[in-house]
C-alpha positions as CSV (number, residue, x, y, z in Angstrom):
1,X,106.0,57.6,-93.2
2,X,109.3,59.1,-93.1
3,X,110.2,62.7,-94.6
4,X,113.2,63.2,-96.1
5,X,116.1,65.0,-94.2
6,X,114.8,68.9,-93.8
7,X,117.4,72.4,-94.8
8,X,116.2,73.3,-91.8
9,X,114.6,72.6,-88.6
10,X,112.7,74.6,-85.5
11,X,113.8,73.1,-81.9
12,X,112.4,74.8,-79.5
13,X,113.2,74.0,-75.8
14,X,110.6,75.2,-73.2
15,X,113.2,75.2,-70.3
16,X,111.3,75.7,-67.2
17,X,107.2,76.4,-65.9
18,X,109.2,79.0,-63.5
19,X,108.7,83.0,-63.7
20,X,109.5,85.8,-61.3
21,X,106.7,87.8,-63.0
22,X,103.1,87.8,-62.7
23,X,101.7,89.0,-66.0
24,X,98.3,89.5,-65.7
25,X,98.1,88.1,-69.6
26,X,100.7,85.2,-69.6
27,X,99.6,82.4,-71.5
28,X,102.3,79.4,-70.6
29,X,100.0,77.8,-67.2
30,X,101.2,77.9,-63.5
31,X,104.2,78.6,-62.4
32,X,105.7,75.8,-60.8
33,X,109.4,74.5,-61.0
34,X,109.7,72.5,-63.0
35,X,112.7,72.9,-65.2
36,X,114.0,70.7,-67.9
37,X,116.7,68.0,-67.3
38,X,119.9,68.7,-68.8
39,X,119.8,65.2,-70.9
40,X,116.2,66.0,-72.0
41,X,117.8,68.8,-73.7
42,X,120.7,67.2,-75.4
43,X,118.1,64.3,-76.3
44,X,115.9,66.7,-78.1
45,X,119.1,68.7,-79.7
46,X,120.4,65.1,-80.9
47,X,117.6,64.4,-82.7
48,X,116.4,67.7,-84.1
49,X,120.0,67.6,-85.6
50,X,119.8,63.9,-87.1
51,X,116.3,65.9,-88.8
52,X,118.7,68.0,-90.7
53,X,120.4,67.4,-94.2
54,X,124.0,68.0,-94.3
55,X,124.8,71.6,-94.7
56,X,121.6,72.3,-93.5
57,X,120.7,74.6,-90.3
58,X,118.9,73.6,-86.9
59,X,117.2,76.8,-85.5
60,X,117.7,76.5,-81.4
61,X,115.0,77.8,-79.3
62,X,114.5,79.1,-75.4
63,X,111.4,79.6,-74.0
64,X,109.5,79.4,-70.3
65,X,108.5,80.6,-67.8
66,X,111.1,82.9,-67.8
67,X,114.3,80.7,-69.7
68,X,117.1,82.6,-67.7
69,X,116.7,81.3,-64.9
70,X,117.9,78.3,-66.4
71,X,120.9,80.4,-67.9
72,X,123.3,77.8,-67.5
73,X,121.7,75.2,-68.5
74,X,121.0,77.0,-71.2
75,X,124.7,77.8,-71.9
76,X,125.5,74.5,-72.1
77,X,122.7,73.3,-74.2
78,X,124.2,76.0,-76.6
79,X,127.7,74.1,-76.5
80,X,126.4,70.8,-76.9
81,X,124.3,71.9,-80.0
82,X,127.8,73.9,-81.5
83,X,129.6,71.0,-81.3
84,X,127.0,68.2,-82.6
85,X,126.5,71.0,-85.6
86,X,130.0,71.5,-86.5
87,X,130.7,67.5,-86.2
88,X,128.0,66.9,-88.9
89,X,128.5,69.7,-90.8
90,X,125.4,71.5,-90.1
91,X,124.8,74.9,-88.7
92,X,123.0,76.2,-85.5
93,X,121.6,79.4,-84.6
94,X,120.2,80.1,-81.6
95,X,116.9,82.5,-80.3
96,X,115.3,83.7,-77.1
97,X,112.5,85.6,-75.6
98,X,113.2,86.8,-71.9
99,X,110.9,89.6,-69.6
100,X,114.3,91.1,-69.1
101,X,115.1,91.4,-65.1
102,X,117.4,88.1,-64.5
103,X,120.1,89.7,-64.8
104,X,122.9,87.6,-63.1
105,X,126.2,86.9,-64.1
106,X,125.1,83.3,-65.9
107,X,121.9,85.3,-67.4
108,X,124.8,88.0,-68.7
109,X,126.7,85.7,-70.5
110,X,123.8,84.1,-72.2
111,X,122.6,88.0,-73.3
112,X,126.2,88.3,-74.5
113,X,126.2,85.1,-76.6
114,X,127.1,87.0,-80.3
115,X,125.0,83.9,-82.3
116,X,121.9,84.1,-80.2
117,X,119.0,86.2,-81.8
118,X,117.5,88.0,-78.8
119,X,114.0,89.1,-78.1
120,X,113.2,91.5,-74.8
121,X,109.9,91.5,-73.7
122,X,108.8,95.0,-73.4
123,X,105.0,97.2,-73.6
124,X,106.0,100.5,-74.2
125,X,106.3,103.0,-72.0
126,X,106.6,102.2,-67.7
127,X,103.4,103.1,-67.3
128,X,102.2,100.8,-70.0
129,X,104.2,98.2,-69.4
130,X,103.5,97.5,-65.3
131,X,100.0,97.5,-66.4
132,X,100.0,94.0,-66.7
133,X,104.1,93.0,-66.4
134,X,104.1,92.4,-62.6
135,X,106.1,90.8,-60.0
136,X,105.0,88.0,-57.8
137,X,104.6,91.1,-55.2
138,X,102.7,93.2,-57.9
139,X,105.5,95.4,-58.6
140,X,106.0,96.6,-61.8
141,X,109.2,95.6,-63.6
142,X,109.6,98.3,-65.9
143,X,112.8,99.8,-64.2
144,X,114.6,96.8,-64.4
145,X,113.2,96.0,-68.1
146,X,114.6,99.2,-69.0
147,X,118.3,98.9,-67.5
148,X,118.7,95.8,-69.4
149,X,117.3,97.6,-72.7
150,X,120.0,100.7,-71.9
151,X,122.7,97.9,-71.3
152,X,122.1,96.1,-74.9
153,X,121.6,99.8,-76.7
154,X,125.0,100.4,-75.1
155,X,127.1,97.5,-75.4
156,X,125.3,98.3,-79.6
157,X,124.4,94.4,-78.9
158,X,121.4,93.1,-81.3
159,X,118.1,92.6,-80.6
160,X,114.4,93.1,-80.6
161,X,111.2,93.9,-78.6
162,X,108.4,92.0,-78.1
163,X,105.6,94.2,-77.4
164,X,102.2,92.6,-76.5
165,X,99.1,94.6,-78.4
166,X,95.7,94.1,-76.5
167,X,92.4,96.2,-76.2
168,X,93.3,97.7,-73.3
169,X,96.8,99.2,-74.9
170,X,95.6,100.0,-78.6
171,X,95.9,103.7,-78.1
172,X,98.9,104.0,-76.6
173,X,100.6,101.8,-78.8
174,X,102.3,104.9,-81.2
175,X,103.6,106.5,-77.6
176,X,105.0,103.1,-76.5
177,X,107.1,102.6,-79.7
178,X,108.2,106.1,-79.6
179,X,109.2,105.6,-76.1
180,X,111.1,102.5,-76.7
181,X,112.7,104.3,-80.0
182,X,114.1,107.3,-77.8
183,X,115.7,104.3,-75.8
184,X,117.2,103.2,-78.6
185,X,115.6,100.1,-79.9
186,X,115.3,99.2,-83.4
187,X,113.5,96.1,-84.0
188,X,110.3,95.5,-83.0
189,X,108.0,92.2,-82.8
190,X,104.5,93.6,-82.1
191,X,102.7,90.3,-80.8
192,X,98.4,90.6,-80.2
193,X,97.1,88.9,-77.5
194,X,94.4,86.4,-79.0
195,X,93.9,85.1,-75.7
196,X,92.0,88.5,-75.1
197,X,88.5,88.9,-75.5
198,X,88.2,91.6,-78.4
199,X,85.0,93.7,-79.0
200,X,83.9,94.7,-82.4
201,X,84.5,98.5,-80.7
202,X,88.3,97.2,-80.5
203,X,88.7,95.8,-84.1
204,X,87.5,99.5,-85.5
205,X,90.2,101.0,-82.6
206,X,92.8,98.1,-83.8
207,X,92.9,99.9,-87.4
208,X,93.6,103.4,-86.2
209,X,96.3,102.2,-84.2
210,X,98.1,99.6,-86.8
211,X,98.2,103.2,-88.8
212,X,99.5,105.2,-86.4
213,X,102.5,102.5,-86.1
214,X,102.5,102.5,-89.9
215,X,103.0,106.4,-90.2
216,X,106.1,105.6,-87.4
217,X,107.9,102.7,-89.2
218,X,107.8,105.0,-92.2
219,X,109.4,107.8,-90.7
220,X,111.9,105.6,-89.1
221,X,113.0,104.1,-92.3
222,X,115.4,102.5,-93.0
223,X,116.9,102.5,-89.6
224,X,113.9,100.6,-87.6
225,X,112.3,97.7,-88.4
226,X,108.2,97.0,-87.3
227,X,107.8,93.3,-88.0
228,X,103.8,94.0,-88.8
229,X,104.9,95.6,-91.7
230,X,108.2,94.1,-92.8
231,X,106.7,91.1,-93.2
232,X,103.9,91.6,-95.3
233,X,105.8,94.6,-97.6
234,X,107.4,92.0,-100.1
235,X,104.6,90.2,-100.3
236,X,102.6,93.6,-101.3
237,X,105.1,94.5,-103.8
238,X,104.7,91.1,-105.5
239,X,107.8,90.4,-104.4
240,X,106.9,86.8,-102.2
241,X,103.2,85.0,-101.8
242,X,101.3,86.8,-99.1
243,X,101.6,85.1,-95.7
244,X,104.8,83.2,-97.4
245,X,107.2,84.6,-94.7
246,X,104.8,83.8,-91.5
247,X,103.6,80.7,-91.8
248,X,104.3,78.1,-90.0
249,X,105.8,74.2,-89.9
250,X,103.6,73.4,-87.0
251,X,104.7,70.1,-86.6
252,X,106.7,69.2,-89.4
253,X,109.8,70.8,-89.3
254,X,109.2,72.3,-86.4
255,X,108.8,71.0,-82.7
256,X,108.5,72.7,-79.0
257,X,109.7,70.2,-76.7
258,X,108.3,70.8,-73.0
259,X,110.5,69.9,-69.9
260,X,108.2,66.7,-69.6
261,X,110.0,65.5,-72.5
262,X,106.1,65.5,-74.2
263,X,106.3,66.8,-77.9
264,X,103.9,70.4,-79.5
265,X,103.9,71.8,-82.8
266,X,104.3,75.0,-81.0
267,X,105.7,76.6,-77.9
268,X,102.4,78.7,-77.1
269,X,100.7,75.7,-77.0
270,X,102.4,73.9,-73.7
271,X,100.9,75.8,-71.1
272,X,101.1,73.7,-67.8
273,X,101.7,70.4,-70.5
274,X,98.8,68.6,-69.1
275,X,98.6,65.2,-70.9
276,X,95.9,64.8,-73.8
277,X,96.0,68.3,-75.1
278,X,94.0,68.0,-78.8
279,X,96.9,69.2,-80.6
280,X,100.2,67.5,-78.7
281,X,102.4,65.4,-80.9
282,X,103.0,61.6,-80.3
283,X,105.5,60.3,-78.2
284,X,108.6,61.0,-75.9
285,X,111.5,63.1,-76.8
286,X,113.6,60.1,-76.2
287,X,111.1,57.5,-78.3
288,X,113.4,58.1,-81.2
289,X,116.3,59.2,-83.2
290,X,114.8,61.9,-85.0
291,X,111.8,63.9,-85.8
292,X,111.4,63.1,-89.6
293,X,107.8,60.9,-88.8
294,X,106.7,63.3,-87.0
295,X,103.3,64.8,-88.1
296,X,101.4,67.8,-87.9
297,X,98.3,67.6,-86.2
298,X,96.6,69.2,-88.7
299,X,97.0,65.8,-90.7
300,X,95.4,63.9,-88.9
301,X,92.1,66.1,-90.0
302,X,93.3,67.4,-93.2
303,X,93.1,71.0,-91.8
304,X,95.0,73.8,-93.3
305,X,96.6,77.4,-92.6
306,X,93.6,79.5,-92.7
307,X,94.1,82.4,-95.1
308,X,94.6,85.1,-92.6
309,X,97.4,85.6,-90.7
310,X,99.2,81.8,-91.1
311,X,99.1,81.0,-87.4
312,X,97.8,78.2,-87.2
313,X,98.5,78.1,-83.5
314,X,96.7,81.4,-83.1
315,X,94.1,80.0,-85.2
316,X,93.5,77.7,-82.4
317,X,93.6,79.2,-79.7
318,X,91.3,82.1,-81.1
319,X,88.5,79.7,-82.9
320,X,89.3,75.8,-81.6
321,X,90.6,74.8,-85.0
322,X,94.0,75.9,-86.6
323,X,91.8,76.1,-90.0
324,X,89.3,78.4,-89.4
325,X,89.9,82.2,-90.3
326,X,89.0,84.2,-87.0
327,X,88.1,88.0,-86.7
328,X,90.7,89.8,-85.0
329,X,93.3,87.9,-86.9
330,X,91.8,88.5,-90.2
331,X,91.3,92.4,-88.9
332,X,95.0,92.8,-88.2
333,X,95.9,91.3,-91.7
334,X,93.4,93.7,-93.6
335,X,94.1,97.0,-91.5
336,X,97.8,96.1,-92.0
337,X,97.3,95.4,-95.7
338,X,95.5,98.7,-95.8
339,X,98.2,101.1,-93.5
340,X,100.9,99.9,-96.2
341,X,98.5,100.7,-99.2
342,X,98.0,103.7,-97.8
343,X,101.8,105.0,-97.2
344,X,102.8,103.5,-101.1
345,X,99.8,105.0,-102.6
346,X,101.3,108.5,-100.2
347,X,104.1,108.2,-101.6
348,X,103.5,108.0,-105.5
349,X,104.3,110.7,-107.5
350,X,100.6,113.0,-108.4
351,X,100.7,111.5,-112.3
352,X,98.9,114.4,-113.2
353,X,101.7,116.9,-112.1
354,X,103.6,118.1,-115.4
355,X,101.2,116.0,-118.1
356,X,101.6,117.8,-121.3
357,X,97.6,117.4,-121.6
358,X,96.9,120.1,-119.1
């Protein structure tokens, strides 16, 4: 059955399996080259764009590996997709995680792109960071993850930080945003590994952290932003439905196309894109004109967002089924609930101060 036309659709384009790191957490498979084909790109552009009514918006994604290495592919993929958008009378807008050390003259111009939403891939301080965000020769990348930081802060070009949250770096994560704040970066995405194992020892740590970031992005207001808490402040104030601004299409709506051409509700989910994962979509990018029969997987069940978090990739990959609430996910969501509770109910005038009944 075919959906009508969406206001807005999630393309996102895993460009490569290649990496020049060796992060001793990464998530996406081997590392092999394997990079997309140019016309596998404009196929999957062409037909998340027919997926879109007109005036509507078609949000472009990069992802690897490492997508910069494929900068100018990348480049032009960006063209093509202007130019189909403007033709129909839609918009694009573009996004993309990078670790932050390809930094040659194609990978520059795709940095200095002024409609792609940019995300930097850093842990905090060096010594945090080349914990885990190696080279293939296990040197740590920090340096060069930094220059690139300095660069944007300079050239006052915008963009965010991913920061990856896992046992191992719960207490240091207050030093590693300050660290990153005295560099001059503003937005953070903090992103917690759920392919770590987590102890019940590190779900008590994990709340003590989230309020130590808490007590930061407070004193930082209004001029940083801590996605943790941005996201779940309207909802709080009664302002949105909790979880209303993180949950995901997964499916419908949205697609990750991998450079096989072979279809996921989510990037996170490709990995090495082995045929006959549980949860890949039917199909070719090139079976068809657009995406607006594609399903979610979760259909196919009749499985849900679980309450917690809205993730239902995370959901997944933490319990086996995108439906099923799982602990560290539904810890983060209360102790982040509770760190904003706490800072409202801090800052709340004493109603006892000046009552004309004392």
């Amino acid at each position: 059955m075919r959906s009508p036309a969406y206001p807005a659709f999630g393309l996102t384009l895993v460009v490569n399996h290649a990496c020049n790191l060796r992060c001793s957490y990464c998530y996406t498979g081997a590392k092999f080259h394997a990079a997309m084909p140019l016309e596998r790109g404009d196929q999957a552009i062409h037909r998340a764009l027919a997926s879109v009514q007109p005036g509507g918006a078609l949000q472009l994604g990069f992802f690897g590996g490492e997508p910069l290495i494929e900068a100018s592919r990348i480049r032009q993929w960006m063209h093509t997709a202007r130019l189909a958008a403007h033709t129909q009378g839609k918009q694009v807008r573009f996004n993309l995680t990078t670790n932050g050390t390809v930094t040659d003259a194609h990978a520059l111009a795709v940095l200095d792109e002024p409609d792609l939403e940019l995300a930097i891939s850093c842990d905090g301080t060096p010594a945090q960071h080349d914990q885990h965000r190696r080279d293939a020769h296990g040197r740590g990348s920090s340096t060069q993850v930094e220059a690139t930081l300095r660069r944007l802060v300079a050239t006052r070009r915008p963009f965010s930080v991913v920061m990856v949250v896992r046992p191992d770096s719960l207490d240091a994560l207050a030093s590693g945003l300050a660290h990153l704040r005295e560099l001059g970066v503003t937005r953070f995405t903090l992103s917690i590994d759920v392919w770590a194992p987590w102890t019940a020892e590190d779900l008590a740590r994990l709340s003590s952290a989230v309020d130590a970031a808490a007590d930061l992005w407070r004193a930082w207001l209004p001029a940083v932003s801590i996605d943790w808490f941005d996201t779940r402040i309207a909802a709080l104030a009664g302002l949105a439905a909790a979880g209303s601004q993180i949950r995901c299409s997964f499916g419908e709506g949205e697609i990750s196309v991998a450079p096989s051409g072979r279809l996921y509700p989510c990037e996170r989910l490709v990995g090495d894109d082995r045929a006959g994962h549980p949860l890949q979509l039917p199909g070719h990018v090139g079976d068809g004109d657009d995406f607006l029969s594609t399903r979610s997987p979760c259909s196919r069940s009749g499985d849900t967002c679980a309450a917690s978090a809205g993730c239902r990739c995370s959901n997944y990959i933490r319990t086996g089924s995108t439906s099923t609430e799982d602990g560290l996910l539904k810890a983060l969501d209360q102790a982040i609930h509770h760190s904003l509770e706490r800072l409202i109910n801090a800052s709340q005038p004493d109603a006892n101060v000046g009552s004309p009944h004392e």
